[in-house]
Phi, psi and omega in degrees: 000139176321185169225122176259092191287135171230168190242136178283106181285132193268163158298112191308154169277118227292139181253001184268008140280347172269336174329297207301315192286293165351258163355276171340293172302295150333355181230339149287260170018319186280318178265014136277274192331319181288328164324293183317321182289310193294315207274327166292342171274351210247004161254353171286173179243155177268168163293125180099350185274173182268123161305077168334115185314165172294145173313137152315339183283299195287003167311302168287014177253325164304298164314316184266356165272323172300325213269128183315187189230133185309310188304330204266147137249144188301170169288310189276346175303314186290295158342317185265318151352311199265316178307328170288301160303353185254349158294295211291336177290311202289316196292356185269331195262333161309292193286357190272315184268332153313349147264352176232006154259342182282312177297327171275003202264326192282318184308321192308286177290322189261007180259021149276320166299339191278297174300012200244309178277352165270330180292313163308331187283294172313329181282298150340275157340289228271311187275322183320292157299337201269293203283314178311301184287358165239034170250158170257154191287142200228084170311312164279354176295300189320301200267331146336293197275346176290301169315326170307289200293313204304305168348286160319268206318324184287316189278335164305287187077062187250142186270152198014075156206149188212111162320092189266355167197157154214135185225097172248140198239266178234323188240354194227145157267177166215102184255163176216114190235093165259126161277141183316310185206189224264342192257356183249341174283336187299314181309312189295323171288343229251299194262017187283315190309293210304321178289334173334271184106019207237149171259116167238170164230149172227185159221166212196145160198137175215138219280118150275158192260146176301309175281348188136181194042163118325145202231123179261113179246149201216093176271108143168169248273142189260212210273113159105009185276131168275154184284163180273178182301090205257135180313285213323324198251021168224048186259000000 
């Protein structure tokens, strides 16, 4: 008969303390979700409840983001800021040509108005000779008014000024008067009526001299004769 050897089985090992410990772990686990769950439930708010204000500590927090800053510009505060400053520049360059377009408009006008009155003078002169050159020689008006003019001119003693012609006919003279310069014929026409002694009328242009000085050509009428009547001077 056989011989049946047995071996000695060892026993398994006991598990009912890591069971336990599972088990253990696994029932916290449960009642922390449920904890989690609850807490997360217990904050909604339902519909129609009331919402409770915000902590006052975030109020002054609010408050210091709205409120500006001294220093901050407003959006149109910078616009105007830039604008103003690009105003305070533009008056110098405004005001640079606000003086120099008015001044050239004046130089403009008077150095026109001066040619509009040498065209007018010369157009006088012009008509002047004309009336002068069909008149007849009026011998004692002639020799009369010379004897006049030299008079005059000799008792004036006006330094650099000199009688270069004269032509008197019946109602007119014609002189021709040169002077050094221009500040000395002004005197010498200024006071020659009054030395004169004649209620006359003249008409006067003058001139630069070719050679130097000034030329006056001088028309006029003799003593209590009115000037006639001229086209030029009813333009």
């Amino acid at each position: 008969m056989p011989t049946t050897t047995s071996h000695p089985v060892n026993a398994a090992p006991q598990r009912t303390p890591r069971v336990g410990r599972v088990v253990l772990l696994a029932t916290i686990a449960v009642a922390a979700c449920s904890a989690y769950w609850w807490a997360q439930s217990s904050r909604e708010v339902s519909p129609g409840a009331y919402a409770p204000p915000a902590p006052s500590a975030a109020e002054p927090v609010e408050r210091r983001q709205s409120a500006p800053s001294p220093f901050a510009a407003s959006p149109l505060e910078k616009p105007e800021r830039v604008a103003h400053e690009i105003k305070k520049a533009e008056p110098r360059v405004r005001s640079d040509q606000s003086e120099i377009l008015p001044a050239m408009e004046q130089e403009i006008d008077a150095e026109q108005l001066e040619a509009e009155e040498r065209a007018r003078m010369q157009a006088v002169h012009f008509e002047l000779g004309s009336v002068l050159s069909q008149e007849a020689v009026d011998r004692d008006f002639r020799d009369r008014a010379q004897a006049d003019i030299d008079a005059a001119i000799s008792n004036l003693g006006s330094t650099g000024v000199r009688l270069m012609s004269t032509d008197c006919r019946t109602t007119l003279c014609r002189l021709e008067v040169w002077s050094t310069d221009i500040e000395a014929m002004s005197e010498f026409l200024d006071n020659f009526p009054a030395a004169l002694g004649w209620s006359t009328d003249m008409r006067m242009d003058t001139q630069e001299s070719a050679g130097g000085g000034v030329v006056t050509t001088l028309f006029m009428t003799g003593n209590g004769v009115a000037m006639p009547t001229l086209a030029a001077e009813q333009r």
